[in-house]
N, C-alpha and C positions, 0 to 999 in steps of 0.2 A: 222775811225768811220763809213763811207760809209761801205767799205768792209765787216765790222762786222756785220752789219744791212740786206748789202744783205746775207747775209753769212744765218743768222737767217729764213729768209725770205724761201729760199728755204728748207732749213732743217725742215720746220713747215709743218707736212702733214693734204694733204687735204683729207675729206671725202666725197664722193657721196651723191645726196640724195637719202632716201631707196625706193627701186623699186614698182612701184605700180601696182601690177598683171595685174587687170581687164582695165587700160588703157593703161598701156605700152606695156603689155608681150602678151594679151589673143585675141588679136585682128590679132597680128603676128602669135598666133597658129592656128587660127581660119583660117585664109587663107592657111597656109602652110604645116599644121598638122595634126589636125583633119577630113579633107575630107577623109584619109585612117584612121582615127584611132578613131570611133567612134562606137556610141551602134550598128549601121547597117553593116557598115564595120568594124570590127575591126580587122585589119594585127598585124599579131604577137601578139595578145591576147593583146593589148593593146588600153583602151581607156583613150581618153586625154581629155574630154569634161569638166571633173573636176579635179582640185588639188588633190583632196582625191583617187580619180581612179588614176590621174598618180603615187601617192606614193605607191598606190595596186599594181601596175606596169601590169606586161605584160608575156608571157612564159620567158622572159629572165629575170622574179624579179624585184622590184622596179626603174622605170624609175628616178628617186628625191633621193638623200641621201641627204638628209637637211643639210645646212653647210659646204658642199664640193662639189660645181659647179662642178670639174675636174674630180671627180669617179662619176659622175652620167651619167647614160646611155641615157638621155634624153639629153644634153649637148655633151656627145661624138657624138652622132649619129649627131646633129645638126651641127658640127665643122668636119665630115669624118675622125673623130679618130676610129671608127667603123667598124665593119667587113663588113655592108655595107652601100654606099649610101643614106641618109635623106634629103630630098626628093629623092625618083629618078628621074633620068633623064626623058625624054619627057611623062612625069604623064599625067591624062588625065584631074586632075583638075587645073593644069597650077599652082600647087606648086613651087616654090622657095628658094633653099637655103638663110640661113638668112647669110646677113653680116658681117664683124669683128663687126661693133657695135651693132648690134642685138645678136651678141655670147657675146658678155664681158656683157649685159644685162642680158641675159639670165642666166650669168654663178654667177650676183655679186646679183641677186632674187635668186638663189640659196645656194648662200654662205651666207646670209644674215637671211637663216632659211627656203625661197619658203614660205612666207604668204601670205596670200589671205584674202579678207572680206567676202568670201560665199556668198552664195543665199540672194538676197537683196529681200523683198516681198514689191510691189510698192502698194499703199494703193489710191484708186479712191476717190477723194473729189466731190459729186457731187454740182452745183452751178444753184441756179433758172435758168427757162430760162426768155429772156428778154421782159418788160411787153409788149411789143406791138410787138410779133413777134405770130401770130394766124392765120398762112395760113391750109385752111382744106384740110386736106392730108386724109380721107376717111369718107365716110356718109354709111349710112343703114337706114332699113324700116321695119317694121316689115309688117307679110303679109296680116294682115286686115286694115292697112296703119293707124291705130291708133297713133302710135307713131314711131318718127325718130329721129335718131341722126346723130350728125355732129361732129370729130373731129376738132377744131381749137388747132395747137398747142398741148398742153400735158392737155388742157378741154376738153373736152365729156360735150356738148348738148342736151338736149333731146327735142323735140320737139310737142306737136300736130297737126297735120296738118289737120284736119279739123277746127280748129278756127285757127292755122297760129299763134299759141301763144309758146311760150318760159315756160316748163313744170318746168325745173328744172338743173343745173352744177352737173355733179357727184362729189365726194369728199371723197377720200383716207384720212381720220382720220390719219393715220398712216404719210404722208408726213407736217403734221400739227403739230403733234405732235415733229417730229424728228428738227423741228425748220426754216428746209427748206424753207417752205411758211410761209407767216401769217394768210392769208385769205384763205377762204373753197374756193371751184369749181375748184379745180386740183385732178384731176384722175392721172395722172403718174408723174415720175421723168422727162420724157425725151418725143421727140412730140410722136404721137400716129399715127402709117400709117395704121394700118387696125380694122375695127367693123364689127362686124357680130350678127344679133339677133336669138332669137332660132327659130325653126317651131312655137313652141305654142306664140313665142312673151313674154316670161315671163322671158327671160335671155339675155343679153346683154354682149358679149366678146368684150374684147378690147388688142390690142396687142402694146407693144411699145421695147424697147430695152431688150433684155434677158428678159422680164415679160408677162404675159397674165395672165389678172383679168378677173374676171365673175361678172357680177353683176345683182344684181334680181330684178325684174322691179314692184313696187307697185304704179300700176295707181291713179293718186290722180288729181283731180276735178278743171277745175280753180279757182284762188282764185272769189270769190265775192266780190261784190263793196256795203256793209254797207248803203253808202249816196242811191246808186239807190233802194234797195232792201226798203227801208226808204222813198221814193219818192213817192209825191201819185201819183194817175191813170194819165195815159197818157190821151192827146185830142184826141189822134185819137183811128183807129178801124179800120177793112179791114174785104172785104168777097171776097171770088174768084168767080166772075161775068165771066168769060169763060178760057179755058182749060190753055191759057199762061197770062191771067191778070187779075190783083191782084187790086180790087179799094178800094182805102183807103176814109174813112167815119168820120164824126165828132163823137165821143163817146156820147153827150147830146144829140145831136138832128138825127143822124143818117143821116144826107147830104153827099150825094159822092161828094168829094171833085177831087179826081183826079184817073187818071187810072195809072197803074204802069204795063208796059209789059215787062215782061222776056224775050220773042223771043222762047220761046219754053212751051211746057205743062210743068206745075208749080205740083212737087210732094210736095213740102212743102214751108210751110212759115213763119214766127212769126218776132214781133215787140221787140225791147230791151224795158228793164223794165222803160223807163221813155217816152218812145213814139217818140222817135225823130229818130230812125233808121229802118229800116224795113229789112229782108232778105228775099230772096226766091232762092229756089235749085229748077232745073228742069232737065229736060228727056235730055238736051243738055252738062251734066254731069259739070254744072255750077254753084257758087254759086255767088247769087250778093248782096250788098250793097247797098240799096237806102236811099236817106234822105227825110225824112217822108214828112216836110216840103214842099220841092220843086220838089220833085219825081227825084231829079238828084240823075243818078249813083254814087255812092261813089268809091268804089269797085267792080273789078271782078275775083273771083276764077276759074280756070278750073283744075277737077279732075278727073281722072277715075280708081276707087276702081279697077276694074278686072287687067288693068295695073300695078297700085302701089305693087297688089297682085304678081302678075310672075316676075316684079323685082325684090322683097323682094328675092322671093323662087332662082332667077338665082344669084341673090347676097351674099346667103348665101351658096349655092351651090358651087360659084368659087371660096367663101373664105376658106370652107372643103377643098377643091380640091388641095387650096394653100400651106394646111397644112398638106395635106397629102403628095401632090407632096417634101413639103420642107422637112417632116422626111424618105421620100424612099430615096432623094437625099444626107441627112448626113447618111444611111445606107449603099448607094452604095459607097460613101466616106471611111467610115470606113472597108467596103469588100476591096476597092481598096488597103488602107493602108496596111491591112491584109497581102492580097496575095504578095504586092511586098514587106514585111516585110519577107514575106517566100521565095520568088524571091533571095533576098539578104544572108537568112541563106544557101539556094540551091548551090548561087555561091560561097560563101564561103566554103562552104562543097567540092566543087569540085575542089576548088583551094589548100585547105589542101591536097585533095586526090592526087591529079598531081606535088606539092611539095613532096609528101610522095613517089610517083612510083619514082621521079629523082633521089630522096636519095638513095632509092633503088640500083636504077641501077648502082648510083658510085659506091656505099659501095661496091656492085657485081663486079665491076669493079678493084676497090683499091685491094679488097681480092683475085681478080685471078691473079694481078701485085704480090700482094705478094706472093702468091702461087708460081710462074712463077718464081720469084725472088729465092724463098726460095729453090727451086729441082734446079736451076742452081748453089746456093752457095753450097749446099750437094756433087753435081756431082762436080766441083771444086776440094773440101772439100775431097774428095775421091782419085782423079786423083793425088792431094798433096802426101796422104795417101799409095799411092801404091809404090814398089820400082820398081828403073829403073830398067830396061831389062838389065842384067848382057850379056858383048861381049862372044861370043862362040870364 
């Protein structure tokens, strides 16, 4: 009963499992293969980059007979059943002949039909970015320093900067929509490394991954505050009593209560709408912050329009400059591909040619052996043909 069991046991044939091109087989050709036999080189008219090209085969015909590993020439050449050598010997991409087990691979994807799953097209899911990651990777200004912005992250900021107030978050409707975000003030999918605003300040570029938006700039008012604008008169009142100080006065009775010095001549000045804050700008390109109250400093601004100005103009200058420099660069990219796309047809062309003179020369060769051959079998042929010299 043993004996009959093993007996069974061997007699029960086993099957492979079926070959999986693009992990097994295409990794092997990719090292071994393809560096001679692709769109730029292709030796003996054959490329192998695709299944569908090796079955178009090559000047020698289909490298694949689907179903018969043994008569395909892609398999002989691999195994030196071939007229010549696959790989050759000392290659310059350091190919290697494939193994007994890389040939019974090769030979049982073959006899199995040579399937493949083709061109896989991988599909980008993009994913928010995370809520607290807002480092500002580029700012701008426009050139009458009206408004600036800050990239934090994949938001665009806009700014005022003469009140030093928060204008407005830009907001692509469109990443809102697609479900991405939930909430407005996201301008792109991805963070955002350069801004640039126009000459006139009325356009506003932003650039992030593969994208550059334009967006148009409609200046709009700080909001107002209702309660102060509702507020009745303030107690105080100010008159500029000499060129840098400002003395503030009681509104009833008109007593100067206190003096308030800028430190420099005072081009302007005004009180907030409920009297409790005072401001004055001067010649020292300053603005300051006083409390009405106690004449103490609050605040202090320093600004200078003619500077904010030639940064704007030098900032948007290097950002052209970036864009222009970055499409000469994928120009000179694509002239390079170009030329050594033609580099490659050149050496090819000249290698057909110097294969073409050798043939030649044997064929010239062969044909003078025969020739050679053929007048010495004639003269022979003849000398047979003639009778012997009859004895006198």
């Amino acid at each position: 009963m043993m004996k009959r069991f093993l007996f069974l046991l061997a007699s029960t044939p086993i099957f492979a499992a079926t070959v999986d091109y693009e992990k097994q087989l295409l990794p092997l050709l990719k090292d071994n293969c393809m560096p001679c036999h692709n769109k730029t080189t292709t030796k003996g008219g054959l490329n192998m980059e695709t299944v569908d090209l090796m079955l178009e085969g090559g000047d020698n015909g289909p490298s694949i007979t689907r179903g018969d590993g043994a008569k395909s020439l892609l398999h002989q050449a691999a195994a030196g059943e071939w007229d010549s050598e696959m790989p050759p010997k000392n290659n310059k991409v350091s190919a290697v002949p494939l193994n007994s087990g890389q040939l019974a691979l090769l030979k049982q994807w073959i006899d199995e039909g040579a399937h493949h799953a083709g061109r896989q097209e991988r599909v980008i899911t993009w994913e928010p970015l995370p809520a607290g990651f807002a480092p500002v990777y580029a700012t701008a200004i426009t050139r009458d320093a009206r408004f600036a912005a800050a990239a934090r992250g994949n938001q665009v900021s806009i700014y005022h900067p003469p009140t030093a107030r928060l204008m407005t978050r830009l907001t692509d409707d469109a990443l809102i929509q697609s479900g991405l975000y939930q909430k407005p003030g996201v301008a792109h999918r991805d963070v955002v490394p350069a801004l640039a605003f126009s000459p006139d300040g009325q356009r506003l570029v932003t650039g992030s991954f593969r994208e550059v938006k334009i967006w148009r700039l409609v200046p709009v008012n700080p909001p107002s505050n209702p309660a102060r604008q509702a507020a009745a008169p303030g107690k105080f009142k100010f008159a500029q009593t000499a060129s840098g100080t400002i003395t503030l006065q009681d509104s009833a009775s008109g007593k100067a209560l206190r003096e308030i010095k800028h430190g420099a001549a005072i081009h302007a000045a005004a009180l907030s709408p409920d009297g409790q804050k005072l401001a004055t700008a001067g010649a020292d390109h300053k603005l300051k912050l006083w409390e009405s109250a106690t004449g103490r400093l609050i605040r202090e601004i320093t600004g200078d329009l003619a500077t904010a100005s030639q940064l704007s103009a030098a900032t948007f200058t290097a950002d052209r400059a970036a864009l222009e420099a970055a499409w000469q660069t994928e120009s000179v990219k694509k002239t390079e591909k170009e030329a050594a796309d033609l580099n490659a047809r050149l050496t090819k062309g000249k290698e057909l040619e110097t294969s073409a003179r050798k043939n030649l020369e044997d064929k010239r060769r062969d044909m003078e052996a025969k020739t050679a051959a053929k007048a010495k079998a004639g003269a022979d042929l003849k000398a047979l043909e003639s009778p012997p010299p009859q004895p006198t």
